[in-house]
C-alpha positions as CSV (number, residue, x, y, z in Angstrom):
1,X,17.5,-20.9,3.2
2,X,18.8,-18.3,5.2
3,X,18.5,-17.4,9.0
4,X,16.5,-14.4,8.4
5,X,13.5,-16.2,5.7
6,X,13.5,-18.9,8.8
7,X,13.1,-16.8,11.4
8,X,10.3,-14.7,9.5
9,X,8.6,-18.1,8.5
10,X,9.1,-19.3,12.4
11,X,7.3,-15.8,12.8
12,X,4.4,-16.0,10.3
13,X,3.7,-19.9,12.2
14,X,3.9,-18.6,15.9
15,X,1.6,-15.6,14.8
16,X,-0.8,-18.3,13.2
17,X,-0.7,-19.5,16.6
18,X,-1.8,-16.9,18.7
19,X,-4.5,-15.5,16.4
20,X,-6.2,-18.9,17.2
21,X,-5.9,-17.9,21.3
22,X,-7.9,-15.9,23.4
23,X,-10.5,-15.1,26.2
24,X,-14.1,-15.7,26.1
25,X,-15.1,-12.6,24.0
26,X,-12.8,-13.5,21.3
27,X,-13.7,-16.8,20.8
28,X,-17.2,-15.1,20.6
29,X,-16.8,-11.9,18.7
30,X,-14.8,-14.0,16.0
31,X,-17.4,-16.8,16.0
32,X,-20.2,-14.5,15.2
33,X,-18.3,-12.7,12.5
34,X,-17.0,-16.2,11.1
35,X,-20.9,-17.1,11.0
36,X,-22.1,-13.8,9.2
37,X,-19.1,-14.6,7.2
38,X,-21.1,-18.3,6.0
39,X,-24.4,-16.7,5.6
40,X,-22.9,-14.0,3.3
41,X,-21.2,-16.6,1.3
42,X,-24.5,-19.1,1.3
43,X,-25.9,-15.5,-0.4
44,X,-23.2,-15.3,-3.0
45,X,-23.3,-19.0,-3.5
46,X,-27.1,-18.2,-4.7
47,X,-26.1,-15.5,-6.7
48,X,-23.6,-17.3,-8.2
49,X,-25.6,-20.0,-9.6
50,X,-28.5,-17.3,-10.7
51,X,-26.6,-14.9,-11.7
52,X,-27.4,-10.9,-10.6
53,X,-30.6,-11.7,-11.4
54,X,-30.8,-12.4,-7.6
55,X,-29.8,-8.6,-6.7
56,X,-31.9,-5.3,-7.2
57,X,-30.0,-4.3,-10.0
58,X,-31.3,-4.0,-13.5
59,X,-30.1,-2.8,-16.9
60,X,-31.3,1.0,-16.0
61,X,-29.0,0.7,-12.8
62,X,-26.3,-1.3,-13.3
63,X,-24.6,-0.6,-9.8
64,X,-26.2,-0.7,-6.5
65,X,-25.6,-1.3,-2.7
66,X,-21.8,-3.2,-4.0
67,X,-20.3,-0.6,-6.0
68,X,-22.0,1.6,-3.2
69,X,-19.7,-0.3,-0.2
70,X,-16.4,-0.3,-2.4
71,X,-16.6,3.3,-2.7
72,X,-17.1,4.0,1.0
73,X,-14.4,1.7,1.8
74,X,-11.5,2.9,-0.4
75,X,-11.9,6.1,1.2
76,X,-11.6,3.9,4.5
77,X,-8.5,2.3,3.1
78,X,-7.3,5.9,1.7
79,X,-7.5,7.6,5.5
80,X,-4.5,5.7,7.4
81,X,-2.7,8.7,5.2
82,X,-4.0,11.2,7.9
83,X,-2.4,9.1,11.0
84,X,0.6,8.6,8.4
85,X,1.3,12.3,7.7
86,X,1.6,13.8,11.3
87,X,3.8,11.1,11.7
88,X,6.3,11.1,9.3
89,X,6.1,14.6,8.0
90,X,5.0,16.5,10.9
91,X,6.6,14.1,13.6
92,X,3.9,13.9,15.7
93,X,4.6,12.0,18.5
94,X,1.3,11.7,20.0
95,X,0.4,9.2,17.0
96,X,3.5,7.6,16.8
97,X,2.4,4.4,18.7
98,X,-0.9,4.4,16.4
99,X,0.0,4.4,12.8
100,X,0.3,0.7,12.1
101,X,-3.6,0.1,13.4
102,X,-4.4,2.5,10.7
103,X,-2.8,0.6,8.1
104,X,-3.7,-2.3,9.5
105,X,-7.3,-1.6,8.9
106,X,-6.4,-0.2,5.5
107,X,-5.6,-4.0,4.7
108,X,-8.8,-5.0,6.0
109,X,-10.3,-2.4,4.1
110,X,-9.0,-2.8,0.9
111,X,-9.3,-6.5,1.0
112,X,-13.5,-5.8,1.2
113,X,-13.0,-3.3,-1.9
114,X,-11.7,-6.2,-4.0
115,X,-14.8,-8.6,-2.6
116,X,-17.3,-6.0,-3.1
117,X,-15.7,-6.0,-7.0
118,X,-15.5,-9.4,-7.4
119,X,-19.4,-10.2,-6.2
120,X,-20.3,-7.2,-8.8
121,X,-19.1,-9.2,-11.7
122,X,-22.0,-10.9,-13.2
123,X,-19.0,-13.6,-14.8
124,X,-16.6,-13.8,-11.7
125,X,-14.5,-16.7,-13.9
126,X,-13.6,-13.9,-16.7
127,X,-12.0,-11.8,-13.5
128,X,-8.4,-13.7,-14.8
129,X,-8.7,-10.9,-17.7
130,X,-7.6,-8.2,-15.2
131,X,-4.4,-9.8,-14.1
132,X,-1.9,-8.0,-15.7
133,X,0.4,-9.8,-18.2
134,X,-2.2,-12.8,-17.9
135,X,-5.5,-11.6,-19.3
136,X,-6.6,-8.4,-21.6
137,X,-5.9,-5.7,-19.4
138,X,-6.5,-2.6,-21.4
139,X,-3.8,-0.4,-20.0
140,X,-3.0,2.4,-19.8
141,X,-7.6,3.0,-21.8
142,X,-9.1,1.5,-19.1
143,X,-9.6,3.3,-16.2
144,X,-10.3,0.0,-14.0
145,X,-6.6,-1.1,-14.9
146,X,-5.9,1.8,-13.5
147,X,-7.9,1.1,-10.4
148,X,-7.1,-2.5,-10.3
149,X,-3.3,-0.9,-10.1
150,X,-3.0,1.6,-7.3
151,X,-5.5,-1.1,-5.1
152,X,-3.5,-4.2,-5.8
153,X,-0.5,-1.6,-5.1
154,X,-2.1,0.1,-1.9
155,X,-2.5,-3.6,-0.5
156,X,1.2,-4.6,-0.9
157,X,2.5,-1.9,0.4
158,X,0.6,-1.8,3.9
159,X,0.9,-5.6,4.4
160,X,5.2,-4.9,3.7
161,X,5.1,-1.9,5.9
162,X,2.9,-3.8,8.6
163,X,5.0,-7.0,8.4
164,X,8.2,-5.3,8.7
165,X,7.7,-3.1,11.4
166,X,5.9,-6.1,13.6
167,X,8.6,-8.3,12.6
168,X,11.2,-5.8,13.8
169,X,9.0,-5.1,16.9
170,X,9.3,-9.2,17.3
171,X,12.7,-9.8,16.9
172,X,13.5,-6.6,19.3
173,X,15.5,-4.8,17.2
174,X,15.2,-1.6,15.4
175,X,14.1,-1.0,12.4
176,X,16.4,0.3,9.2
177,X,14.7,3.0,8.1
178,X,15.7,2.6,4.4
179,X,13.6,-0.4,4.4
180,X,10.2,1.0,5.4
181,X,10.4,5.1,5.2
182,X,10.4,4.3,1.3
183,X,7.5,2.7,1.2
184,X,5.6,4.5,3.8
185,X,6.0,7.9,1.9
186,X,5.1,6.3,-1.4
187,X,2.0,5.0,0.3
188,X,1.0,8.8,1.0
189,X,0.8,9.3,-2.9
190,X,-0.8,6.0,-3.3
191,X,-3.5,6.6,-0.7
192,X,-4.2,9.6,-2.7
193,X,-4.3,8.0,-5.9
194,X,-6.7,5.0,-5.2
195,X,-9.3,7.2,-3.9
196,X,-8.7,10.0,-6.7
197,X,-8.6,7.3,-9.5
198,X,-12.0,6.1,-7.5
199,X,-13.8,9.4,-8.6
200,X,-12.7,9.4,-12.2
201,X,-14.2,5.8,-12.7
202,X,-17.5,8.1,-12.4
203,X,-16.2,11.3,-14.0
204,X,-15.3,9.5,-17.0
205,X,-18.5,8.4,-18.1
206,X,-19.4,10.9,-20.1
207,X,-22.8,9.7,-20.3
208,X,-23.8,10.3,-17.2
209,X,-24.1,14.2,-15.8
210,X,-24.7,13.6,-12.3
211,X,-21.6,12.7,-11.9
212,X,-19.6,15.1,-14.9
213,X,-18.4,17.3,-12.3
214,X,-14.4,17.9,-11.4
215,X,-15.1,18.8,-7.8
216,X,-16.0,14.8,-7.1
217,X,-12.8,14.0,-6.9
218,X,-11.8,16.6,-4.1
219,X,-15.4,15.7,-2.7
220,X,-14.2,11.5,-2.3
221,X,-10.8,12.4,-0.5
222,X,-13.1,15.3,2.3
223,X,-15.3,12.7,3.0
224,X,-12.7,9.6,3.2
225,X,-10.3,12.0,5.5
226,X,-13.5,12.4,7.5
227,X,-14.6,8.7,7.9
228,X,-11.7,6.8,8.1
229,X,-10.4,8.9,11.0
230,X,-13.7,8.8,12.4
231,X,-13.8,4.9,12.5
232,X,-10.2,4.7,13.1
233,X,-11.1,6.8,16.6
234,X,-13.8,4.0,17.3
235,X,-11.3,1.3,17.2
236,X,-8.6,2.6,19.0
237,X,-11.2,3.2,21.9
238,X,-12.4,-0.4,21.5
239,X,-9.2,-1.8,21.7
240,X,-7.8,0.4,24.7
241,X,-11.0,-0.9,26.3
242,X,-10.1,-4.9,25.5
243,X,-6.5,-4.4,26.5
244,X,-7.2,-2.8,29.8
245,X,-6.4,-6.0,32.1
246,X,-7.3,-4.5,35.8
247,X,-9.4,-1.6,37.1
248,X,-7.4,1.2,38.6
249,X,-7.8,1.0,42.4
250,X,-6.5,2.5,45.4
251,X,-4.0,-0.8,45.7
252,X,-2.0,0.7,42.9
253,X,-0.9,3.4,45.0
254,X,0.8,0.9,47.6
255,X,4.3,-0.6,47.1
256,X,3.7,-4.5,48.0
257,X,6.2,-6.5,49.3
258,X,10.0,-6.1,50.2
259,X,12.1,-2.8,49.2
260,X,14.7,-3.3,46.7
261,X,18.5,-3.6,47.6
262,X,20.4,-0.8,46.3
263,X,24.4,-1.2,45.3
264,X,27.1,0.3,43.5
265,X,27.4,-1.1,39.5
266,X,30.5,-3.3,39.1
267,X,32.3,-4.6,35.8
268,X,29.8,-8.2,35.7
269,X,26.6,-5.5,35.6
270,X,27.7,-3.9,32.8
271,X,29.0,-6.8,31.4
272,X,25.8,-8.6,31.7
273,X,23.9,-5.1,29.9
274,X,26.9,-5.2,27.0
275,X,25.7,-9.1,26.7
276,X,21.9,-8.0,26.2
277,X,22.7,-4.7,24.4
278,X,25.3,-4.9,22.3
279,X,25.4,-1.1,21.4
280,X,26.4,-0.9,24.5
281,X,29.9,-2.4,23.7
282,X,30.6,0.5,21.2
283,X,30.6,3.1,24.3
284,X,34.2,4.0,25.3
285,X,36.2,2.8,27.9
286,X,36.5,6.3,29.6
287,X,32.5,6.5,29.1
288,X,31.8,3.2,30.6
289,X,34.0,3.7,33.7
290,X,32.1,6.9,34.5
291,X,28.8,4.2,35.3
292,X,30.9,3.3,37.9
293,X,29.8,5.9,40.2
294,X,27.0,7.2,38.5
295,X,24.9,3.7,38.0
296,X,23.4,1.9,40.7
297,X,21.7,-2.0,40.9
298,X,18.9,-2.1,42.3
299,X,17.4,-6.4,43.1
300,X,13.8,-5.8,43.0
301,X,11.2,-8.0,44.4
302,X,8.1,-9.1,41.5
303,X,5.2,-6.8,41.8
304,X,7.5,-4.0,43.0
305,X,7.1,0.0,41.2
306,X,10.2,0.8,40.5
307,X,8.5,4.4,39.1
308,X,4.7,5.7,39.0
309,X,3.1,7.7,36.7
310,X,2.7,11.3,37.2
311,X,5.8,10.9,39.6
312,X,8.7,13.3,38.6
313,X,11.6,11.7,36.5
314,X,15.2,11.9,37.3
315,X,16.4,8.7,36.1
316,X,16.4,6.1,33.4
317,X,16.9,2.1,33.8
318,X,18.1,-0.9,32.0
319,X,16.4,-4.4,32.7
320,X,19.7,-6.7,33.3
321,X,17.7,-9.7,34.2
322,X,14.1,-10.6,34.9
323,X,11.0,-8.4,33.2
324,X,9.4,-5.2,34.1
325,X,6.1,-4.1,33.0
326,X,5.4,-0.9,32.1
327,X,1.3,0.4,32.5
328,X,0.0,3.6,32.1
329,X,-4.0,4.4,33.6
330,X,-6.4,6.1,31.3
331,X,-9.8,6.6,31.9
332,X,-9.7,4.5,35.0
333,X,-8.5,1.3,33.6
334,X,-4.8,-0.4,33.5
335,X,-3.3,-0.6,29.8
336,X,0.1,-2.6,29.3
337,X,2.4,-0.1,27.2
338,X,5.5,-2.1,27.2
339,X,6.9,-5.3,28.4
340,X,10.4,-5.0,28.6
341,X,13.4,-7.8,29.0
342,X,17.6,-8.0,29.5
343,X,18.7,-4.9,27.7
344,X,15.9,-2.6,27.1
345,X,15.1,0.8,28.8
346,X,12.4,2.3,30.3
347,X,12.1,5.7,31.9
348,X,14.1,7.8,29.9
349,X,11.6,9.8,27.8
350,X,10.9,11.5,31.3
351,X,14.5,11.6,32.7
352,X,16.0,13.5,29.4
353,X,13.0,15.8,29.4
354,X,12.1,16.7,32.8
355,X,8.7,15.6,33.0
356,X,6.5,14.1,34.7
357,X,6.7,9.9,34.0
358,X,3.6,9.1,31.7
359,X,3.6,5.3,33.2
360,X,4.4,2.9,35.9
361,X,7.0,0.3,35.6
362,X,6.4,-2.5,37.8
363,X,8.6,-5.5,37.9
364,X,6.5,-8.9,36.8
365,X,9.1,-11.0,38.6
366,X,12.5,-11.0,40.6
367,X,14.2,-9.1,38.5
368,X,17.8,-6.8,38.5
369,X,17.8,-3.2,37.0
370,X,20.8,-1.0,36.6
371,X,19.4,3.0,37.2
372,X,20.8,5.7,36.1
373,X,20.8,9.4,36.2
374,X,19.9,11.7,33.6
375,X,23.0,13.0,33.1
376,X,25.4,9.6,32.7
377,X,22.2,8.9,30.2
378,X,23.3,11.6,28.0
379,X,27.0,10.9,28.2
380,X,26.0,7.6,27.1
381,X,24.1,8.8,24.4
382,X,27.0,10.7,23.0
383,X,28.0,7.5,21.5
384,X,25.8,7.5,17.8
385,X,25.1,3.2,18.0
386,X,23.5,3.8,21.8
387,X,21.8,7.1,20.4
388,X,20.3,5.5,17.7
389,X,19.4,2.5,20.0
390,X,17.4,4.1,22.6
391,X,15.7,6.4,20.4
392,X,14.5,3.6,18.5
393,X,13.5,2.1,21.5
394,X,11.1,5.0,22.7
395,X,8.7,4.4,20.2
396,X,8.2,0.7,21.3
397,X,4.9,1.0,22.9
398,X,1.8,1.1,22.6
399,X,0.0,4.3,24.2
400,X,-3.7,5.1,23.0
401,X,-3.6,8.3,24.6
402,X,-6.7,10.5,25.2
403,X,-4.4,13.6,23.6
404,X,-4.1,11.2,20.8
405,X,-7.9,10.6,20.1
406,X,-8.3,14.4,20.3
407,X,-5.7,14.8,17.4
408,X,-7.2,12.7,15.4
409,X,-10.8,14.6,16.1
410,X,-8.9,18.0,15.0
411,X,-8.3,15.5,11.9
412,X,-12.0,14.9,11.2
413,X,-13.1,18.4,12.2
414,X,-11.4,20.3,9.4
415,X,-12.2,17.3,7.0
416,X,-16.0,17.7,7.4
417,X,-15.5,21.5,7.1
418,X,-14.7,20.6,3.9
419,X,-16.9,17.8,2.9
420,X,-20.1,20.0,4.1
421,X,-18.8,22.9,1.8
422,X,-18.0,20.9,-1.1
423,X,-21.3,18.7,-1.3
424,X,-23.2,23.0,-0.7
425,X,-21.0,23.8,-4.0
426,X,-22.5,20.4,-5.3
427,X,-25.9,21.3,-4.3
428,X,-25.4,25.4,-5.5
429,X,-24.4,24.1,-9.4
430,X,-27.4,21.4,-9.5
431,X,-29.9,23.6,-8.9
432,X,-29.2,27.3,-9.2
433,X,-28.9,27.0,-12.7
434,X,-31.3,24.8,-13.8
435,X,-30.2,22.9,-16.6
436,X,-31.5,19.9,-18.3
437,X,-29.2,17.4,-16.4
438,X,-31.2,18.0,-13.5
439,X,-33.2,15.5,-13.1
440,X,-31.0,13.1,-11.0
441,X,-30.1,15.6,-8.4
442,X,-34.0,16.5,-8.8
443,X,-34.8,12.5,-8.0
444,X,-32.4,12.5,-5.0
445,X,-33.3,15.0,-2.8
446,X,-37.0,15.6,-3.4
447,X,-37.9,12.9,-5.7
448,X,-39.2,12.6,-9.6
449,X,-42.2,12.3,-10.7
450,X,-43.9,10.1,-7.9
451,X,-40.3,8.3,-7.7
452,X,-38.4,9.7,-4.3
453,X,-37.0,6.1,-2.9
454,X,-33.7,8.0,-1.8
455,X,-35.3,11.4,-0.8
456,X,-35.0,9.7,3.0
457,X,-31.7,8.6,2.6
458,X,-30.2,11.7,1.3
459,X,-32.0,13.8,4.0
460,X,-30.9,11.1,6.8
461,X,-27.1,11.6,5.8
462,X,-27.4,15.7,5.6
463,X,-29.0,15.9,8.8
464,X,-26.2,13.2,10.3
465,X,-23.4,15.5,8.8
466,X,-24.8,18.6,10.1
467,X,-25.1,17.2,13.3
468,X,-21.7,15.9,13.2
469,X,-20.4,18.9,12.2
470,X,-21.8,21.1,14.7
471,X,-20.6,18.5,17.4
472,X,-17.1,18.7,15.9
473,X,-17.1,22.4,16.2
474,X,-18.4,22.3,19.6
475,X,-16.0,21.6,22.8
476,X,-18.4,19.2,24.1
477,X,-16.7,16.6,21.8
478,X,-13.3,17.3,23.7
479,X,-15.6,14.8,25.7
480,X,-14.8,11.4,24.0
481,X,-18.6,10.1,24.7
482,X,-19.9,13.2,22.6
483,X,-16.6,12.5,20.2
484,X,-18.0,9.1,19.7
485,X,-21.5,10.1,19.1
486,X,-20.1,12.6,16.7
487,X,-17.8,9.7,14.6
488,X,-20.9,7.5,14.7
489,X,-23.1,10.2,12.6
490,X,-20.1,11.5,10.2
491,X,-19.4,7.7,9.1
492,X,-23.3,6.9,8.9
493,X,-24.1,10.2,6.8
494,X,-21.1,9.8,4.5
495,X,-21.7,6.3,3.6
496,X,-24.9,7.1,2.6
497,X,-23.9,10.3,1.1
498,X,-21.5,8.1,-1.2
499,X,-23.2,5.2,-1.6
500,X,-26.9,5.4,-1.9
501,X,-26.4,9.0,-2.7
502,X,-23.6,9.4,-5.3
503,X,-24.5,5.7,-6.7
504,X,-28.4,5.2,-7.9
505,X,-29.1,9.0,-9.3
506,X,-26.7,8.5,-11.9
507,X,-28.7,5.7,-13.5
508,X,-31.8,7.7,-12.7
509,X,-33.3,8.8,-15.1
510,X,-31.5,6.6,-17.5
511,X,-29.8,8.3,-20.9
512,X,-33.5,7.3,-22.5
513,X,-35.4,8.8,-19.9
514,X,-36.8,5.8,-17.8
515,X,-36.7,6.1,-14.1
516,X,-36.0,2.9,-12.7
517,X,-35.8,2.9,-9.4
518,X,-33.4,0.7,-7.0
519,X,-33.3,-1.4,-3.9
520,X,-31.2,-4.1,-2.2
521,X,-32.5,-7.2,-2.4
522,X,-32.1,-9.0,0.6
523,X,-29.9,-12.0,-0.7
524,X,-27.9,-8.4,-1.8
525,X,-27.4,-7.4,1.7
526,X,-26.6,-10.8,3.2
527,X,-23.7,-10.4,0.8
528,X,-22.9,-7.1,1.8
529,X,-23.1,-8.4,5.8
530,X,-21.0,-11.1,5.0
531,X,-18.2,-9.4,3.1
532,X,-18.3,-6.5,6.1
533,X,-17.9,-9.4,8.4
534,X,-14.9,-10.5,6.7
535,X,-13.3,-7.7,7.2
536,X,-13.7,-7.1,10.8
537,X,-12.9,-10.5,11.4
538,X,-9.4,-10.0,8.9
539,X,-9.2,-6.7,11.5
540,X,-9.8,-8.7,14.8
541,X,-7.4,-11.3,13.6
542,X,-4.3,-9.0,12.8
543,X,-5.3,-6.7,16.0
544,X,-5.1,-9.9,17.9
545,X,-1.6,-10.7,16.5
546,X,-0.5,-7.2,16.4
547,X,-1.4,-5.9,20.0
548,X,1.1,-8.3,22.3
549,X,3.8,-7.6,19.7
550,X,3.3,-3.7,20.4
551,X,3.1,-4.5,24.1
552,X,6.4,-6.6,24.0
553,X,4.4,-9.3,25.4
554,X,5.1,-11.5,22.4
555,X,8.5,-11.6,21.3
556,X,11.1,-13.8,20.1
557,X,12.5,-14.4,23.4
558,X,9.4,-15.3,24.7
559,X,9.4,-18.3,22.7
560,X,8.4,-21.6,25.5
């Protein structure tokens, strides 16, 4: 066994580890979810035994509130494309430090689209027959092989990407980029795919004209680009909330304890950085002699600043021995953004740009810290091995901005431009003309013949998207308590836009004529509770591992 597979499996253990630690209110959040979790499987136990016989389904509608939740949450899964994109295509560095949560919860997500299939199945032991090369998989007829492909696909390729990049995070080095750009720009098309493939699996039943329309397809990707991005804001703002570990306060301001003693670098400081950064060897002898006069040492006390946000920036710093914290204030509370050891940087972003710093490094304990100026940095990044080190190294953080949260609500606003137009074409072809298919759009937005069980749903998720809309467009949700309200509505009205919505009126009428209407039982939706449960707590879980690895806190060297 090699080094490497050791040192991933020692990973894989110590990350076991820690996702069984925390405070108080992890212990609780993840209890309650792990109970919801038991009741929801008690449910399918039930069902199970008594087959869907237990659930509101029938032979006239053959999918209800399951096939309803998958739907929703493939476009879930399908939106950590949009934090993705402005990433690696656009290089937008205000979502930089954000990308992996929205894969992260595309795992979670896509992990509650295969439960929501699997509790659909009326025979759950026949499910062998679509594992390809096992059972009868019907490819390339079957448009569930198909499905069964790009989610099974979609899946491996977050948790590789995730893995990876964590793994690198953990072992403090920087990533190749021939070992996870790959992947990450195939996962564009693939988040694409599973959602488009999605929409055909109703397209292609020709028997059914509610749903024989091409524009579904563009109307599944509008509303997932809407939603995902939505909830993706309301997480990011929960977790910038649970990481905040002190309350900004006038005591910030104040430098406690001793000054630090300033001296001149000599050949054992930059011996000891060469030791910790070995890039640093590769600099040239005429290079390194320059630090000389240029670098400084500077012993500082624990709990000393060494810079403070908003502060201008002239230099940059290497941590020779000790650890330096580096925290930025948002919103009035304290976020850790980096935790940095012997050999890493801090301050430079500021010091090769001119601005003003967007953090304060404060040292957790005794520690020694070489400083330089702006422009030895730059000599020193002539030399390609430190350039690509450092500029690796800026990206290692973790820095929820505000500016970031207002990207992403540019993201949402265009996307329910579009989902609002598309679903007024929808609503234009229905009933403009007036043909004999209908009857189902009839049933769903002002009932059939005494039947209107979904006329309040359908209205409750227009009137949630209009209002959502017109808060988007508004610059009162540059205000993030207006921006939540407005997320809350979008994800409410599309879920039941494409569940409830998109779902039951294509079974009603049936091909015969009957109207059968549908509702969850409410062993159903102890199901559906539990397998949502699961996936917040399969979130929580890899937030919980994921979060001190982005923060530096937990780290390979940090090993007791």
């Amino acid at each position: 066994m090699t080094r490497s597979v050791k040192n991933f499996l020692s990973f894989l253990g110590r990350c076991g580890q820690l996702a069984c630690e925390g405070d108080w209110r992890y212990y609780a959040w993840t209890g309650l979810l792990f109970a919801l979790c038991l009741v929801g499987l008690n449910a399918y136990a039930k069902q199970f035994v008594h087959g869907l016989a237990t659930t509101g389904m029938t032979d006239q509608v053959a999918w209800g509130v399951y096939i309803a939740n998958f739907t929703f949450l493939v476009g879930v899964a399908a939106a950590a494309v949009m934090l993705v994109i402005p990433v690696y295509v656009y290089k937008n560095e205000e979502l930089h430090d954000l990308v992996i949560f929205g894969e992260l919860l595309a795992i979670a997500a896509i992990l509650m689209c295969l439960a929501f299939v699997m509790v659909d199945l009326g025979r759950p032991d026949r499910f062998w027959h679509m594992i390809p090369g096992i059972g009868k998989f019907n490819f390339p007829g079957s448009l569930l092989s198909w499905d069964v492909i790009v989610l099974n696909g979609y899946l491996v390729l977050n948790i590789y990407v995730c893995a990876y990049l964590l793994w690198c995070r953990y072992e403090k080095r920087p990533p190749n980029k021939w070992l996870y750009l790959p992947p990450i720009f195939i996962g564009i098309v693939w988040a694409v795919s599973i959602h488009t493939v999605t929409a055909f699996l109703y397209v292609g039943l020709g028997g059914r004209p509610f749903w024989n329309s091409a524009i579904i397809g563009p109307r599944f990707l509008a509303s997932a680009f809407t939603a995902g991005p939505a909830l993706i804001i309301l997480a990011l703002q929960i977790i910038r909330r649970v990481t905040a570990h002190a309350q900004a306060g006038p005591e910030e301001t104040a430098t406690p304890g001793p000054e630090p003693v300033t001296r001149a670098a000599t050949s054992d400081d930059l011996a000891a950085l060469a030791q910790a950064l070995p890039a640093f060897g590769e600099v040239p002898r005429p290079v390194r002699q320059s630090l000389f006069t240029a670098a400084k040492i500077l012993e500082v006390p624990a709990a000393f600043a060494l810079l403070r946000q908003g502060a201008p920036g002239q230099h940059a710093y290497f941590v020779l021995q000790g650890r330096v914290s580096v925290n930025r204030t948002d919103s009035g509370r304290v976020r850790t953004v980096r935790t940095l050891g012997p050999g890493e940087q801090f301050g430079e972003i500021s010091a090769l740009n001119g601005t003003p710093r967007t953090a304060t490094a404060v040292a957790e304990e005794p520690s020694r810290v070489l400083r330089l100026p702006a422009e030895a940095l730059r000599q020193l990044m002539k030399t390609p091995e430190m350039a690509r080190v450092i500029r690796a190294r800026m990206h290692d953080r973790l820095m929820i901005s505000d500016r970031a949260l207002l990207t992403l609500r540019h993201i949402v606003q265009v996307a329910m431009i579009i989902n609002v137009f598309l679903l007024g074409n929808e609503v234009f072809k229905e009933f403009y003309t007036g043909n004999l298919h209908v009857s189902s759009a009839q049933y769903l937005y002002f009932g059939l013949h005494g039947h209107h069980a979904l006329v309040p749903w359908i209205w409750t998720a227009i009137a949630c998207n209009l209002i959502a809309l017109t808060l988007l467009m508004l610059p009162i949700s540059t205000s993030l308590k207006w921006l939540d309200l407005a997320c809350v509505l979008a994800i409410v009205g599309i879920w039941i836009e494409k569940g409830m919505g998109l779902v039951i009126p294509g079974f009603v009428p049936s091909p015969l004529g009957e109207i059968v209407e549908y509702s969850p039982t409410w062993n159903e939706t102890l199901i559906c509770f539990g397998i949502w449960a699961f996936g917040l707590l399969v979130y929580t879980v890899l937030l919980r591992v994921a979060v001190p690895i982005l923060q530096g806190r937990f780290t390979r060297a940090t090993v007791p």
